[in-house]
C-alpha positions in Angstrom: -60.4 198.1 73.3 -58.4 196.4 70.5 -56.2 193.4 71.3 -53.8 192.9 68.6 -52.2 189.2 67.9 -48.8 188.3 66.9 -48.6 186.0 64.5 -45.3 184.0 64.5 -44.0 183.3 61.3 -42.3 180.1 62.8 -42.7 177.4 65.5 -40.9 174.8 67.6 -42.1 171.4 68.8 -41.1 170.4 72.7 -37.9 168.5 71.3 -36.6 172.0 69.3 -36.9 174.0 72.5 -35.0 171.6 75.0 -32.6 171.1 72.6 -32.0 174.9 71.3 -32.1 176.3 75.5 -29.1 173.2 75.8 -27.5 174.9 73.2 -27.7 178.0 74.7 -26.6 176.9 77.6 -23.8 174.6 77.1 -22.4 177.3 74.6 -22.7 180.4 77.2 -24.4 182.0 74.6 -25.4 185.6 76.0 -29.0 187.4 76.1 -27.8 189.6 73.1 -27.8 186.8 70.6 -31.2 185.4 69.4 -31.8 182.4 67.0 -31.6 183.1 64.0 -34.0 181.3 61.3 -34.0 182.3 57.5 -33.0 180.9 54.1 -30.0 181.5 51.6 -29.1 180.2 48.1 -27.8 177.3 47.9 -28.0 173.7 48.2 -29.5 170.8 46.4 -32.7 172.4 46.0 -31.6 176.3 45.3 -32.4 177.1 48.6 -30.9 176.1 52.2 -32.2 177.3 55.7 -30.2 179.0 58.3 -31.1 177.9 61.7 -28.0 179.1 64.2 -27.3 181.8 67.4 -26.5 185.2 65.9 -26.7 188.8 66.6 -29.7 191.3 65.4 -29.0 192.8 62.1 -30.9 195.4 60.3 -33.7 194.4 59.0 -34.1 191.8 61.4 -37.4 190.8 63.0 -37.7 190.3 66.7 -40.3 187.5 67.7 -40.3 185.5 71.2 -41.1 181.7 70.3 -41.7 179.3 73.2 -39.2 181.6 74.9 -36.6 182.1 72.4 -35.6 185.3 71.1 -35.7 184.6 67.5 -34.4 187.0 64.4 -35.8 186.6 60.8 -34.7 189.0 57.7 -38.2 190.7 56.9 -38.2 188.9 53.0 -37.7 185.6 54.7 -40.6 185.2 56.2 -42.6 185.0 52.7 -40.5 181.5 52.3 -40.6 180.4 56.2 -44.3 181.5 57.0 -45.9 179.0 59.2 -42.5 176.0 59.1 -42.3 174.1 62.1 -38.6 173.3 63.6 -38.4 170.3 65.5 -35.4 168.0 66.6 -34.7 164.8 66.1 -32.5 162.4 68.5 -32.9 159.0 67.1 -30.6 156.2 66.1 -31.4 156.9 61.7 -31.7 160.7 62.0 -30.1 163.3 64.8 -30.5 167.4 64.2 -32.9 169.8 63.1 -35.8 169.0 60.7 -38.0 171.3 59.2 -41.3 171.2 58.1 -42.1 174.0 55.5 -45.4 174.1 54.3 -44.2 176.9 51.4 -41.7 174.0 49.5 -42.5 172.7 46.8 -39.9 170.0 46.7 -37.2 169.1 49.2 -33.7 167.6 49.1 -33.1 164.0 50.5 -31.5 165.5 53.3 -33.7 167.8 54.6 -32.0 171.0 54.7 -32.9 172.5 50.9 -35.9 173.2 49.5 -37.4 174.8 46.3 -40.7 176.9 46.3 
């Protein structure tokens, strides 16, 4: 008997979650939409991530992450493989940070990144 494992192309610290389920809350964001997590052109860097609530597309990945439906183009997860999403709440810095082990190089701000 073969147990196959799931391996999630993304993951969220404790802070991410609370803040993303608030979100979804405070929003009335419905079961149909998942989070949606991938990466377009632009931005300092060349490219910028997507992070935002969103409908599924086709093709669209389907993962559940620390209880979050989560959606992810297939030819994104080559850039996002293994990026941790956390949140930050603090007096210098407040949203969501990203931690991409694939990028090269990174804008000041956080949200571009070259590979």
């Amino acid at each position: 008997m073969s147990t196959a494992v799931e391996i999630l192309p993304v993951s969220f610290t404790p802070g991410a979650v609370k803040e993303l389920f608030k979100l979804k809350d405070q929003q009335e964001i419905g079961d149909e939409f998942g989070l949606r997590v991938g990466v377009e052109g632009g931005g300092c860097s060349g490219m910028s991530y997507v992070l935002g609530f969103d409908q599924k597309k086709d093709g669209d990945q389907e993962y559940i992450i620390d209880g979050i439906k989560v959606f992810m183009h297939k030819a994104h997860g080559m850039y996002l493989m293994g990026m941790q999403i956390d949140f930050q709440d603090g007096l210098n810095a407040r949203g969501f940070t990203f931690n991409n082990p694939n990028a090269a190089s990174s804008c000041g701000c956080g949200t571009s990144f070259s590979v």
